[in-house]
N, C-alpha and C positions, 0 to 999 in steps of 0.2 A: 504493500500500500504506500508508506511512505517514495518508494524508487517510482512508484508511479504518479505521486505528485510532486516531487521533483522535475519529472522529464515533463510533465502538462507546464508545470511554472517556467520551464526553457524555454520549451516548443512555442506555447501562449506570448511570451514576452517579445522572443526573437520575429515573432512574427509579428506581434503591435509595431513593434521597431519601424519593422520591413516599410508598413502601411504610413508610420510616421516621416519615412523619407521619401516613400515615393507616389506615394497617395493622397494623402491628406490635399494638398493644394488643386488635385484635379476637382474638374466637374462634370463626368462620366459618373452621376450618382447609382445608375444601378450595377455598376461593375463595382466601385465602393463599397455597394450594402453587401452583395455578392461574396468580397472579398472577406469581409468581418464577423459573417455568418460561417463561410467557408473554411477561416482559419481557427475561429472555434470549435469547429467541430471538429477539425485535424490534430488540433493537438489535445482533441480526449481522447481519438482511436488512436493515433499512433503509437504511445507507450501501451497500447495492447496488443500490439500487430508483433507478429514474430514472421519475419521472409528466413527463409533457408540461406544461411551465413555460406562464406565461400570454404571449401574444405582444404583452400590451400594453406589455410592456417595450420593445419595439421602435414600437411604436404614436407616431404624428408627434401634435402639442399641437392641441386642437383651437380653433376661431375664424378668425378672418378670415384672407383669403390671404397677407396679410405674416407671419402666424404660420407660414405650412405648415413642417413642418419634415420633410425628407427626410433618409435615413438610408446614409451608405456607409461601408465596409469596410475597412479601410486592410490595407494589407501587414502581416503580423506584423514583431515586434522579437523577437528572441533576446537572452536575457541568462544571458550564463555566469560561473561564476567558474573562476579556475584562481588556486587555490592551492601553494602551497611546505612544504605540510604534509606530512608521514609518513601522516598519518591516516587510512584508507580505511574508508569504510562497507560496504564486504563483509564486514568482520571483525565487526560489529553484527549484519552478515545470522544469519551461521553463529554467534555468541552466541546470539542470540534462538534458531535453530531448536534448537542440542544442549542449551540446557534445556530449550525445550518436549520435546524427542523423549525427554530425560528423564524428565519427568515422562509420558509415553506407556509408557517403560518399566516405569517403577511400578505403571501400570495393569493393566500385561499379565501384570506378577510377580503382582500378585495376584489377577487369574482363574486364572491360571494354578496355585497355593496349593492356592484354593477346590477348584476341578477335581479337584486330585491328593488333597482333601482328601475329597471324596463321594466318588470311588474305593475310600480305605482307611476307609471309616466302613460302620456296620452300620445297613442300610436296614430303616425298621419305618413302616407304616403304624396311627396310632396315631387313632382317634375317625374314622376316613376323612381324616384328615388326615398325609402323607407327612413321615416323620422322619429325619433322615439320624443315629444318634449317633455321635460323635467324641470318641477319649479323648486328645484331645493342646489341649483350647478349654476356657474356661470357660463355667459360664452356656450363654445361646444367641443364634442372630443368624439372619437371612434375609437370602438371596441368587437374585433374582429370586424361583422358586415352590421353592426347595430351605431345607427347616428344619432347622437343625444345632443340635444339644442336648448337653451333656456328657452322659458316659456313665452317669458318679453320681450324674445327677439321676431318679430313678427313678419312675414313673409313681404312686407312694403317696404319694407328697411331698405338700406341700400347696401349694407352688409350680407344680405342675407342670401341672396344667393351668390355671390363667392365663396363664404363660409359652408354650402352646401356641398359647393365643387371641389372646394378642398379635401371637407372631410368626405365626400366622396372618395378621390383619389387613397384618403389612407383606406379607406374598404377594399377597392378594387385590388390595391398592389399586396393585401394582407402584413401591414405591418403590423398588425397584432402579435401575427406568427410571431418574427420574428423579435419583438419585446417581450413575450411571454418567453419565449425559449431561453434570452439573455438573461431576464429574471431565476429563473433555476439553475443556470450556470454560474451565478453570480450567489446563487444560495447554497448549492455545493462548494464553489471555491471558493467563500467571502472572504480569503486571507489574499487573494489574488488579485493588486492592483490593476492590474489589464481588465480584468472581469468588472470593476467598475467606472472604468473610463470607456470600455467599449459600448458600454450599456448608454451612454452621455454620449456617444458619437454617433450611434445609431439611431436615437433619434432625433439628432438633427441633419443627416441625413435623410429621414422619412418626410422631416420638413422641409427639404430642399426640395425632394421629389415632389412633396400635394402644393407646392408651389407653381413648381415650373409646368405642374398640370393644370391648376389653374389659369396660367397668364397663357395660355393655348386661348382662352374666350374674354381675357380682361386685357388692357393696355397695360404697360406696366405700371404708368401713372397712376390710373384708376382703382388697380389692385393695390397698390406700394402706400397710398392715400388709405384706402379702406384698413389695410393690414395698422398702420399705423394711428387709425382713430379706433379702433377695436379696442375692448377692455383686455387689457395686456394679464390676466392674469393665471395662475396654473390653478388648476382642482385638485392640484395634489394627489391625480391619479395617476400612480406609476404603471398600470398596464395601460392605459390609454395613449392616444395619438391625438393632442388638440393644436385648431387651427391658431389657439392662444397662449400658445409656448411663448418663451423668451428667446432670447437670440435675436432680436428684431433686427438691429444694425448688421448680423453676418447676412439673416436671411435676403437682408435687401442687397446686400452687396452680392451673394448668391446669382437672385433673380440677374442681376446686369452681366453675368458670366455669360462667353458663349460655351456653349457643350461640346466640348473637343474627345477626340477620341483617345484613348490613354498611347502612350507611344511604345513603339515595339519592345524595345529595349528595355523598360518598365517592367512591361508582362513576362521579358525573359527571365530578367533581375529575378523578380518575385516567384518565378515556377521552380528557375533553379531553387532558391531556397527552402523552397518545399519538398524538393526532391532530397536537397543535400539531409535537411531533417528525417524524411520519413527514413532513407538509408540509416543515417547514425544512428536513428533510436528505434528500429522498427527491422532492422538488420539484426537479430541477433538471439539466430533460433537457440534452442538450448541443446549445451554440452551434451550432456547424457546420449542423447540420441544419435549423436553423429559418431563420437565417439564410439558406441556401439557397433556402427557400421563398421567401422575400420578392419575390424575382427574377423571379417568377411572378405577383405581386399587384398589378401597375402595370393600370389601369383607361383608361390615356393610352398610346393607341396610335400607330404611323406609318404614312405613307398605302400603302406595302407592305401592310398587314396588313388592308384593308381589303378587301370581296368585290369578284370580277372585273368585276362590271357597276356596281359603284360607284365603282370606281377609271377604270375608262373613260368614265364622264362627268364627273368630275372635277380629271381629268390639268392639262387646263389651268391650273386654279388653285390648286395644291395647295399652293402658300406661301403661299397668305391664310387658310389655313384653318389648324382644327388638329380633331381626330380622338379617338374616346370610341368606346371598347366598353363599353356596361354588360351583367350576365346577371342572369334572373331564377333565385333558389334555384328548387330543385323544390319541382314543386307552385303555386307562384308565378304568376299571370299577369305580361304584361308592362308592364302599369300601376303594378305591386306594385315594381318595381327603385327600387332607395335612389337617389334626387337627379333622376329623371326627372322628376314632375311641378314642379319647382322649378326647371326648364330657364325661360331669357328666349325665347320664341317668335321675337322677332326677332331673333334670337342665330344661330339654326338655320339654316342653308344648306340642309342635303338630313340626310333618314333614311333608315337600312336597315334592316327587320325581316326578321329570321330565325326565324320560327315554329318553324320544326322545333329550333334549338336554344335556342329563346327567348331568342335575343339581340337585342339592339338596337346600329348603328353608325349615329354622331350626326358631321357634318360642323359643324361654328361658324366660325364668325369668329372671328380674333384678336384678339378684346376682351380676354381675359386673364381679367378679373374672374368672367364665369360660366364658362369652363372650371375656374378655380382651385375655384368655387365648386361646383359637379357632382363632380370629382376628391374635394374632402374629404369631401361627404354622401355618396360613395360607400365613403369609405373607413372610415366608423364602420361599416359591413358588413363590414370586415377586408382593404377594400383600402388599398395603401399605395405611393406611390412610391417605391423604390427607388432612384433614379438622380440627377444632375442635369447638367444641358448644362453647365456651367464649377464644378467640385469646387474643394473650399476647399484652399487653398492654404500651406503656412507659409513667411514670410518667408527668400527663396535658394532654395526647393524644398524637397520632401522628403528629399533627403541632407541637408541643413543640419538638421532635423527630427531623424533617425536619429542627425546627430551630438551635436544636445541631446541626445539619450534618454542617448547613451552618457557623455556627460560628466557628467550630474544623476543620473541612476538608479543606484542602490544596495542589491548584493543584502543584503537584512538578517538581521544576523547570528544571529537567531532562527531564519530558515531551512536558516541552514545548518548550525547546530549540529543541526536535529533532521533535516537531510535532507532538506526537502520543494522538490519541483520544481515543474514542470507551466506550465499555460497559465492567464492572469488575459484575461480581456475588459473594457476599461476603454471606458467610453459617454462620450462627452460632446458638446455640443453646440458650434458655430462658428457666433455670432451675426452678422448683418448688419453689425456694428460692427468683426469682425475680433474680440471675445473671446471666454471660451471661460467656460462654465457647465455647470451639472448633473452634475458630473465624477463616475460611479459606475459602483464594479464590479459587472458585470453577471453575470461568472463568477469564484471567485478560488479560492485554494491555501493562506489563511492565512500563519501564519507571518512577518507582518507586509509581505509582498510586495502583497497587496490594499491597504493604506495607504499603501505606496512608491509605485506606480503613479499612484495621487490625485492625491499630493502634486507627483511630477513633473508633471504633465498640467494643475492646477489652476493651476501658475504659470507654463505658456507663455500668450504674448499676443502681439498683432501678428499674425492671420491673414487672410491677403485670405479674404473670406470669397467662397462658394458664389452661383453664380445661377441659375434655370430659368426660364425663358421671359423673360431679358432683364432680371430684376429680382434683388436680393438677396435672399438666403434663409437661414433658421436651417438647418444642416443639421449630422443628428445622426451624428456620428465609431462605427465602431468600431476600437477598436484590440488587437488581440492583440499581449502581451506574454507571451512565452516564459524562466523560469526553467529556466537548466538549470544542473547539477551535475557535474563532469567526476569524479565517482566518487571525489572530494576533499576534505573537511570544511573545518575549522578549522586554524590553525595552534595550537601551544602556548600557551595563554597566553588561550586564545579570541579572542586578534585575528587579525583578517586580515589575511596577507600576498599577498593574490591581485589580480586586477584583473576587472574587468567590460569583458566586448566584447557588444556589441548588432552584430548582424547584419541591413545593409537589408532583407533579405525571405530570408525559408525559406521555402522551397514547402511549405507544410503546407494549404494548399488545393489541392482537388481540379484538375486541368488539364483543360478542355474537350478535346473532341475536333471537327477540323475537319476536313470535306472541300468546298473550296471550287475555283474555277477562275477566271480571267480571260480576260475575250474582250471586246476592242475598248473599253477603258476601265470594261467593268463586271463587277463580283465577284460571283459566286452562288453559290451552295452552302447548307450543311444541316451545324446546328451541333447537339453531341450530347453528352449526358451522362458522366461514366465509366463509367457502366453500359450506353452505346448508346444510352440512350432521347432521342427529340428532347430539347432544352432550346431555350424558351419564350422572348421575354424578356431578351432577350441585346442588351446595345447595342451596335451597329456603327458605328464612326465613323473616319470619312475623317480622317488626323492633319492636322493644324495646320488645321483648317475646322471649321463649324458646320453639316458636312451630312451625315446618316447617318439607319441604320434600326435597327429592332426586329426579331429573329426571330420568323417565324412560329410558329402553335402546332406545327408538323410540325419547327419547327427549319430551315425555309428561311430564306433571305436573298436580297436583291438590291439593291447596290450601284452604284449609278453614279458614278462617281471625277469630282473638278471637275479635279486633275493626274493624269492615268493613272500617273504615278511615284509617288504619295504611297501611303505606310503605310496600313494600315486596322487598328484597335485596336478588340479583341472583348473588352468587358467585363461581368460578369454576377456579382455581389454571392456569397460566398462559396468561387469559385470564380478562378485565376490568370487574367489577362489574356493574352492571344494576340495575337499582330500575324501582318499579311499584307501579303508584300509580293509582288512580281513578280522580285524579283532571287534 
């Protein structure tokens, strides 16, 4: 909630701006009202809109195989504070709601008024235009398609029909809508200056407009005279539209505008900004999901996954080898697949073509070099590895890790004075050297906790770094860091007197589901989504060894244990780790 009126008070402000530099002084009034209805409403949907972010944020550096850099998942940290303060933010809650529900009351008093107001008024159809007259109002006002006219203004008048045309005009173009609608935007975000200077701009706008609708049958004299001898005064009805507003001096200076068209460059100005906004804040689907994906995108397969008549002539040597599934997009032949013609022919052991799903499975040699190199031309097609045979490591283990987090990390006190919790995804890389670059948040919460995270993360060093296939490797960290708020602010004084606990792992990733068995040293079974559905892609490894598989696309497995007593550990990028045991 709060990240969500954060990003409306940007969106709302930057686009008042927008209108203050290059709007205001035009006199295209219905592109104006357009504008200020339209930017309203933009920045309540946008901090709800989620577009699918680019996955090149996850996307490994591209160049030669010492660069490859694969990407794993780390355990969340939890960071709370618990404070000794009085202070609770539910009592903020219910502030905020009984002034908005306030000012909702106001709204409803005064339909509510109006209503009781047509009831006791005397109904006249005057020029085919419906008049409601009321002797208890001055002047006149329109309220949606209903015209209320004092009683003593008499149809000889000389006022009087101007005043008809006018408030005509606010019927026809429904400026009600539009004051009623500003009204509850204004009573949802009453902390929101824009929300009440819009509401003051929009209708003198509507007064521009049942002007320049009127002076279509008056001279400008004649009206500019009438407007001017009129009783100048308001009914202090704020959903109303009267021809007896103030502003007299803009509106007349108004009327002598001519109505030019807005200029290109304007409308350019103004769309780009709206674009650059809905991107910033409306770009930025959630982690979890994509992340998930990835699990799925390994191109480097294990000799399980490989078809039954390839795998039986292969059995025997199936350590000297190593194992590629490439597919061709549809439509594609299979000449057409990223990094196949770039294969070393004498690299190649044995091929499998599958016509029917237009795949190709590529047996090599462990040279290293052109698997590495096949794997990355494959992956600018959006494949990527996921995984690595020996993950980077922080100096003592990962508890020693968690213990850094808890001793350096610091919730900051901007967050907690305004409340904001949630979940930061902090990326960084663990270089061949054991250090640690490119430190950046990849999802964050403000409130200075996206800078906290950096700053911890940026000055650990000393990480045994990551290997895949026997060599070191850049591999890219994610780390989920969980702010949470025990329903506790600040203490007096705005210091804290609370403490931070980071917690090794909260299960806030999904849990595989396994049904697996043992029989005579080896594990099979069929690993499955939270939803049921197979999952793909899932690494199976035998603990304390270097010997394991990949689940199949159906979510099979088949294990052959080197100790039939050892652990078997199911890991699979956005989702909790599972072990198997026999006992």
């Amino acid at each position: 909630m709060i990240n969500y009126l954060i990003e409306l008070f940007i969106i709302h402000s930057i686009l008042t701006v927008g209108y203050l530099i290059f709007l205001r002084e035009e006199s295209d009034y219905s592109k104006l009202r357009a504008y200020l209805l339209g930017s309203t409403l933009l920045s309540m949907i946008v901090p709800l809109l989620h577009f699918p972010s680019i996955l090149a944020l996850f996307a490994p550096q591209q160049g030669s195989p010492s660069a490859e850099v694969v990407t794993y998942l780390l355990n969340p940290a939890m960071i709370t504070v618990q404070s000794t303060s009085s202070y609770d933010f539910s009592f903020a809650i219910w502030f905020y709601a009984l002034i908005s529900i306030w000012f909702l009351v106001q709204i409803a008093r005064g339909i509510i008024y109006l209503v009781r107001l047509e009831r006791h008024s005397e109904y006249q159809v005057v020029d085919g235009i419906p008049v409601y007259r009321a002797s208890n109002i001055q002047g006149s006002f329109t309220f949606f398609n209903r015209i209320f006219m004092d009683h003593t203004i008499s149809s000889d008048q000389e006022e009087f029909t101007p005043m008809l045309n006018h408030e005509s005009a606010h019927a026809r173009l429904g400026h009600s809508y539009d004051i009623l609608f500003l009204q509850l935007f204004r009573a949802c975000f009453w902390w929101l200056p824009s929300a009440w200077w819009i509401q003051k701009e929009i209708k003198k706008i509507h007064e521009y407009q049942a002007d320049a609708y009127a002076l279509k049958l008056y001279s400008m004299d004649q009206y500019s005279s009438i407007l001017i001898s009129s009783i100048l005064k308001s009914n202090g009805l704020s959903l109303a539209s009267s021809f007896h507003d103030g502003l007299i001096l803009k509106r007349l200076k108004a009327m002598k505008r001519k109505v030019t068209q807005l200029k290109p460059w304007k409308v350019g100005a103004l769309t780009a900004l709206c674009a650059i906004l809905a991107i910033a804040f409306a770009c930025n689907e959630q982690l979890d999901g994509e992340i998930k994906k990835m699990g799925e995108q390994s191109n480097a397969i294990s000799f399980d996954q490989l078809p039954d008549n390839m795998k039986a002539d292969l059995e025997p040597m199936k350590e000297q080898l190593a194992f590629i599934k490439l597919e061709a997009k549809e439509g594609d032949n299979l000449s057409d697949i990223a990094g196949l013609q770039d294969i070393d022919e004498e690299l190649i052991h044995s091929m499998n073509i599958d016509k029917t799903n237009n795949t190709i499975y590529i047996a090599m040699m462990k040279d290293g070099t052109n698997f590495d190199y096949v794997a990355e031309k494959s992956k600018m097609d959006g494949e990527v590895f996921t995984m690595v045979e020996s993950q980077p490591r922080y100096p003592g283990g990962m508890d020693a890790f968690y213990q850094y987090l808890g001793q350096e990390m610091k919730y900051p006190l901007e967050a907690r004075k305004a409340g904001i919790e949630g979940r930061v995804y902090v990326q960084f890389i663990v270089e061949p050297d054991g250090t640690i670059s490119e430190v950046t948040t990849l999802k964050g919460i403000g409130g200075g906790c996206d800078a906290e995270a950096e700053r911890v993360m940026t000055n650990t060093s000393g990480w045994i770094p990551g290997e895949q296939r026997g060599k070191k490797v850049r591999v890219r960290m994610v780390l989920p860091l969980i702010f949470k708020l025990n329903n506790e602010g600040v203490a007096n004084g705005g210091k804290s007197k609370g403490t931070i606990i980071i917690n090794e792992v909260e299960n806030v990733n999904d849990r595989m589901k396994i049904n697996a068995n043992l029989q005579e040293g080896v594990w099979t079974g069929t690993v499955y989504a939270p939803n049921g559905q197979p999952l793909a892609g899932v690494n199976i490894v035998e603990k304390n060894t270097t010997s394991g598989t990949v689940s199949d696309r159906d979510g099979s497995f088949r294990l052959k244990l080197i100790n039939p007593a050892s652990e078997v550990i199911l890991r699979s990028v956005g989702y909790e780790s599972v072990k198997l045991s026999d006992n």
